[in-house]
C-alpha positions in Angstrom: 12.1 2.5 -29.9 13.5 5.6 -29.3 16.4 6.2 -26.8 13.9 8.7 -24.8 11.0 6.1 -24.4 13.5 3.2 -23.9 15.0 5.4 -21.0 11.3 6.4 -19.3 10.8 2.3 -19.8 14.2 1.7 -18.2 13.3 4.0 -15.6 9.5 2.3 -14.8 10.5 -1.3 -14.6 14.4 -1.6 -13.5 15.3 1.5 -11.5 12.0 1.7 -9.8 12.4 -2.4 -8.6 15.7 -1.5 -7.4 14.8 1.7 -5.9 12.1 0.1 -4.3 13.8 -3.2 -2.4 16.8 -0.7 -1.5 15.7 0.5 1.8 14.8 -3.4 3.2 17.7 -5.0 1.6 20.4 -2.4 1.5 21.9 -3.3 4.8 22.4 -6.9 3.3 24.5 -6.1 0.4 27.9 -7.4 0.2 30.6 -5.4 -1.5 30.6 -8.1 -4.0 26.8 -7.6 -4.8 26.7 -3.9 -4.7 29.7 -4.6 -7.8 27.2 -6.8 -9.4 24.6 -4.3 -9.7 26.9 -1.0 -10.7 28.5 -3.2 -13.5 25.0 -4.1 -14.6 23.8 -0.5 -14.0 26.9 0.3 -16.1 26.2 -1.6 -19.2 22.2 0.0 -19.3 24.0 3.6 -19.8 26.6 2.0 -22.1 24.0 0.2 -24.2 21.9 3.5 -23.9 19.1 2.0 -21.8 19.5 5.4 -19.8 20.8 8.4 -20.1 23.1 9.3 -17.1 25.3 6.9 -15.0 24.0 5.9 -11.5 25.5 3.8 -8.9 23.7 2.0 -6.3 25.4 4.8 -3.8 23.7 7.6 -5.7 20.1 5.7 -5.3 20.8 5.5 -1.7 21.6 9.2 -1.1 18.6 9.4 -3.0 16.4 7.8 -0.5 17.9 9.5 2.0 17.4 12.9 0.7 13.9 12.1 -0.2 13.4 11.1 3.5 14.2 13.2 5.5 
């Protein structure tokens, strides 16, 4: 598959769960999860799932931009 369809896929079905339970369970994350899910969000860009970096900090400001 091509690394622009892979990303778009990425995007639909990992980024968008994530995106979507942020805002209920975002207040429950430990510092140990929120590592969890950066490393994991990590290894997508470094095994070309997506194309830029993103940290769980940068979804959040992303809600909150969105939001208000």
């Amino acid at each position: 598959m091509p690394k622009q369809q892979l990303a778009v896929v990425t995007q639909s079905i990992i980024i968008s769960r994530i995106v979507y339970a942020l805002p209920v369970w975002s207040g429950f994350l430990s510092a140990g999860m929120i590592n969890i899910i950066n490393a994991f969000l990590k290894r997508l860009k470094r095994f070309g799932y997506i194309e830029c970096s993103v940290t769980i900090d940068d979804l959040l400001a992303s809600l909150t931009m969105s939001c208000s």
